[in-house]
N, C-alpha and C positions, 0 to 999 in steps of 0.2 A: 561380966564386964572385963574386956581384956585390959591386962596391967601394961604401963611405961616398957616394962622390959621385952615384950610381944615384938614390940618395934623391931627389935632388931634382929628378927629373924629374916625378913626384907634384906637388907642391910647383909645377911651371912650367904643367904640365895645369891643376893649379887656378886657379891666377894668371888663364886666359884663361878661365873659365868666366865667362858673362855673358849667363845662362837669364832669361827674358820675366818669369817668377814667383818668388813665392821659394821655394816648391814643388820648383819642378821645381828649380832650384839646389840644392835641401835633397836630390833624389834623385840627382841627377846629381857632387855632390860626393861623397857617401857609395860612388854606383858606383864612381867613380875610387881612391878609396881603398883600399875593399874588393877590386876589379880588383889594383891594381899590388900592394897586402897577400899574395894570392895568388899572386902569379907569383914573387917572393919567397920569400914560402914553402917554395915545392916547386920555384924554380931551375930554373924551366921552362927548357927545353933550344929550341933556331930548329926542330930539327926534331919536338920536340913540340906546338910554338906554329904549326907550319903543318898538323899535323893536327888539330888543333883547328879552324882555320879552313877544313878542305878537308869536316870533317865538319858544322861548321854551314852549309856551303855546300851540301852534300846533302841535309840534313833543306831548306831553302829549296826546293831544286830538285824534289821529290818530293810535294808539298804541290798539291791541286788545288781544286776547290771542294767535296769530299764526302770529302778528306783533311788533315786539320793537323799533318802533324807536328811542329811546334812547341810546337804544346798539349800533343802526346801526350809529348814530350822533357820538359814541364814537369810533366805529371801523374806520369811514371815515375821525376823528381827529388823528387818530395815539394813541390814548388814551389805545386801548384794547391790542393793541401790547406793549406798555411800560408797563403796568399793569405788562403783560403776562412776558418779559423781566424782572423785576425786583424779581418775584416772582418763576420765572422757571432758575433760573440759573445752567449748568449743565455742566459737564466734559466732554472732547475732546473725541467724539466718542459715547455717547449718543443718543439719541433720541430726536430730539429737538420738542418744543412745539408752536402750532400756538395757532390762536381763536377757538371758540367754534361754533361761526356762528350761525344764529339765526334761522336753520333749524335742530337740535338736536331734536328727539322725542322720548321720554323714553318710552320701551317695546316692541323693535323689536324684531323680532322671534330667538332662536338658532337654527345655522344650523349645520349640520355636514360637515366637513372638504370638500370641494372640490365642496360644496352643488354653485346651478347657483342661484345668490341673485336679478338677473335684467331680469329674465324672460317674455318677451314683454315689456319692456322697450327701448325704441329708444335710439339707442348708438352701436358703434363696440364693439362686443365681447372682454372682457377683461381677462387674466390670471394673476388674483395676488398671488404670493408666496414671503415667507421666513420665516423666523426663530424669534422668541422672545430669544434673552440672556440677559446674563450677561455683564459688562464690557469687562472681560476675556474670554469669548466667551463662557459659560456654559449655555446650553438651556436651558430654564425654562418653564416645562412641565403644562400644566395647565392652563396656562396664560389666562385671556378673552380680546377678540379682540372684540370693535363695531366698527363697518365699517358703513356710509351712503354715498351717491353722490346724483349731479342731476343726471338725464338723459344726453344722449347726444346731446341733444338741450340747455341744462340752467336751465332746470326746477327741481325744486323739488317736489317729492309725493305731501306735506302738502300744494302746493300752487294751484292745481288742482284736487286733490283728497282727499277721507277719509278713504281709505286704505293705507298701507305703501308699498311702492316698493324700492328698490334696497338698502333695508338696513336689516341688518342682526347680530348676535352675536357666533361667532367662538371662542373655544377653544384650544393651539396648542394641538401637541400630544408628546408624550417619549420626542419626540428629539426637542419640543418646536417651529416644522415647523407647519406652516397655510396655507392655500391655498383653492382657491373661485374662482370663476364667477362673475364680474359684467360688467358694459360699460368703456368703456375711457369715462372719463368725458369733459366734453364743460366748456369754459369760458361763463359768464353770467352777463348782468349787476345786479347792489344791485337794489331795488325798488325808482324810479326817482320821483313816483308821490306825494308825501311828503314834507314838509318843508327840509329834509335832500337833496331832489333832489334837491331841488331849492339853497340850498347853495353850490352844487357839481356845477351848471350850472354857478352860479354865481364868483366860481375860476376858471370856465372855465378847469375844471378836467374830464374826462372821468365817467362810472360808475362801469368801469367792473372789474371782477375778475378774472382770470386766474383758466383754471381747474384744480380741485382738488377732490380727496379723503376722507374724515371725515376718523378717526382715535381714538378711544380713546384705550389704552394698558392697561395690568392692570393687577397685579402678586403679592399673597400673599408676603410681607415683604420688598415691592418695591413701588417706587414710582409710580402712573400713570401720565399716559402723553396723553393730549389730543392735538391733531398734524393732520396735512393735508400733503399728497402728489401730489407732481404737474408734471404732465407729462412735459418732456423737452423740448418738441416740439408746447408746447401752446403757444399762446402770451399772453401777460399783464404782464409776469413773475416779468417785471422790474420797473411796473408801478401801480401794484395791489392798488385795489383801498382802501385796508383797512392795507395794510400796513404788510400782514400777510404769505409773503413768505420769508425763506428761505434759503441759496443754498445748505444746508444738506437733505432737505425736496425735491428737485427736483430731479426725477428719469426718465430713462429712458422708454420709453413704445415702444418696440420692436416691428414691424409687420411684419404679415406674411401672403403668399398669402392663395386664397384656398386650398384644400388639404393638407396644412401642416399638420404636425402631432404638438400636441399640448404637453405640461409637463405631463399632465395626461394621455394623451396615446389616446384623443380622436381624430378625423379626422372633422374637420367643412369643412361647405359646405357653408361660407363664410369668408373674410379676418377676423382677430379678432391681437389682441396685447398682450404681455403679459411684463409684467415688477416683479422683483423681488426687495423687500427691507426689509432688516434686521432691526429689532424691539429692539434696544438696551436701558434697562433701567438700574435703580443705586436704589443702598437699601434707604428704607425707611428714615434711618438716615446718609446716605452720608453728607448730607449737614451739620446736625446739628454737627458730628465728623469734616470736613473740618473748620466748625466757630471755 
């Protein structure tokens, strides 16, 4: 049981704090507090307080440049969704914003409008459309769209290959419509074999994520929004393991058999789905006019 005079180690921490900004003072007092508030609390035990330290020493050690486990420890704390919550606040009928995911790779190709972005990638043919506006519904011509997914197994490019597959960069047109080629995407579990698994197994939490689309939007004098879209008919929707769904972000994905005729006017000669959703963003200083 710690004694009255414990306290005031808090209190000797703070005394020496004497941060560049006053920013960083305002986060770095608040950690402290919040920190020793904690251990307090729950009377953390030395030899609880060195497995702490020997498992954030692991998530460090296991991290390479196409792994973060730190991301992924933050995304599976609900950490990257408050972030995201706190910093993406936006008006009724926007584009709302997920994570970023830790399979984002900068310099996929531009394709033109209607271009197939998962060509020999395993997954049901997909047709995605719709429009980039305004609040008010004014296309906004020009706009850049990056799109990535797994496959429709779970997999991403970067975790089997050193080529890029089914990710691509779209501009609308006049009327601010987009429209592409990729797979329905699979739910997938996050990577279990880490210290981050082993605390996922140890709340006895699943590891999966419900499928989804990458999304980043992005429109001279606007704000971007980097966002996922979730087919309606996946599971995990409601149990996602990072915390990073949605119900404006879940969209229908419509199928259809062979022979149908497709938005573009093509005929496949297998089932494929297609779903449409409108890209609604807000000017660049919305927010700072609303404060």
């Amino acid at each position: 049981m710690f004694t009255p005079s414990s306290l005031s180690i808090t209190d000797q921490v703070l005394a020496v704090l004497a941060c560049d900004s006053p920013r960083h003072q305002q986060v770095m007092e608040s950690l402290v507090r919040h920190l020793h508030a904690f251990v307090r609390d729950v009377e953390l035990t030395e030899a609880e307080w060195l497995t702490a330290i020997t498992f954030l020493t692991r998530t460090g050690q296991i991290c390479t440049d196409k792994r973060q486990e730190f991301i992924l420890l933050s995304d599976t704390l609900g950490v990257s969704m408050l972030v995201d919550d706190i910093n993406h606040d936006k008006p009724a009928g926007a584009l709302e914003s997920s994570v970023l995911g830790p399979y984002y790779w900068e310099g996929a190709p531009e394709v033109p409008l209607g271009a197939a972005i998962a060509e020999g990638v395993a997954g049901e043919p997909t047709h995605y459309s719709g429009r980039v506006t305004t609040l008010d519904g004014a296309p906004l011509a020009g706009a850049t769209i990056k799109v990535w997914s797994g496959d429709g197994e779970g997999n991403y490019d970067m975790q089997l290959l050193t080529e890029m597959r089914a990710r691509a960069v779209l501009r609308t047109d006049a009327d601010g419509r987009y429209h592409f080629w990729s797979i329905k995407p699979s739910y997938y579990p996050v990577p279990t074999d880490g210290p981050v698994g082993a605390m996922l197994r140890d709340q006895n939490r699943h590891p999966n994520r419900p499928g989804h689309i990458h999304f980043i939007v992005s429109a001279d004098g606007y704000q971007p929004v980097v966002t996922q879209i979730f087919p309606s008919d996946g599971p995990y929707l409601d149990s996602d393991v990072v915390f990073g769904v949605k119900s404006s972000l879940i969209a229908d994905f419509v199928p259809h058999p062979v022979g149908a005729r497709a938005p573009d006017g093509r005929v496949l000669d297998t089932p494929f789905h297609t779903v449409s959703y409108d890209l609604v963003l807000v000017p660049s200083d919305a927010l700072a006019v609303a404060a």
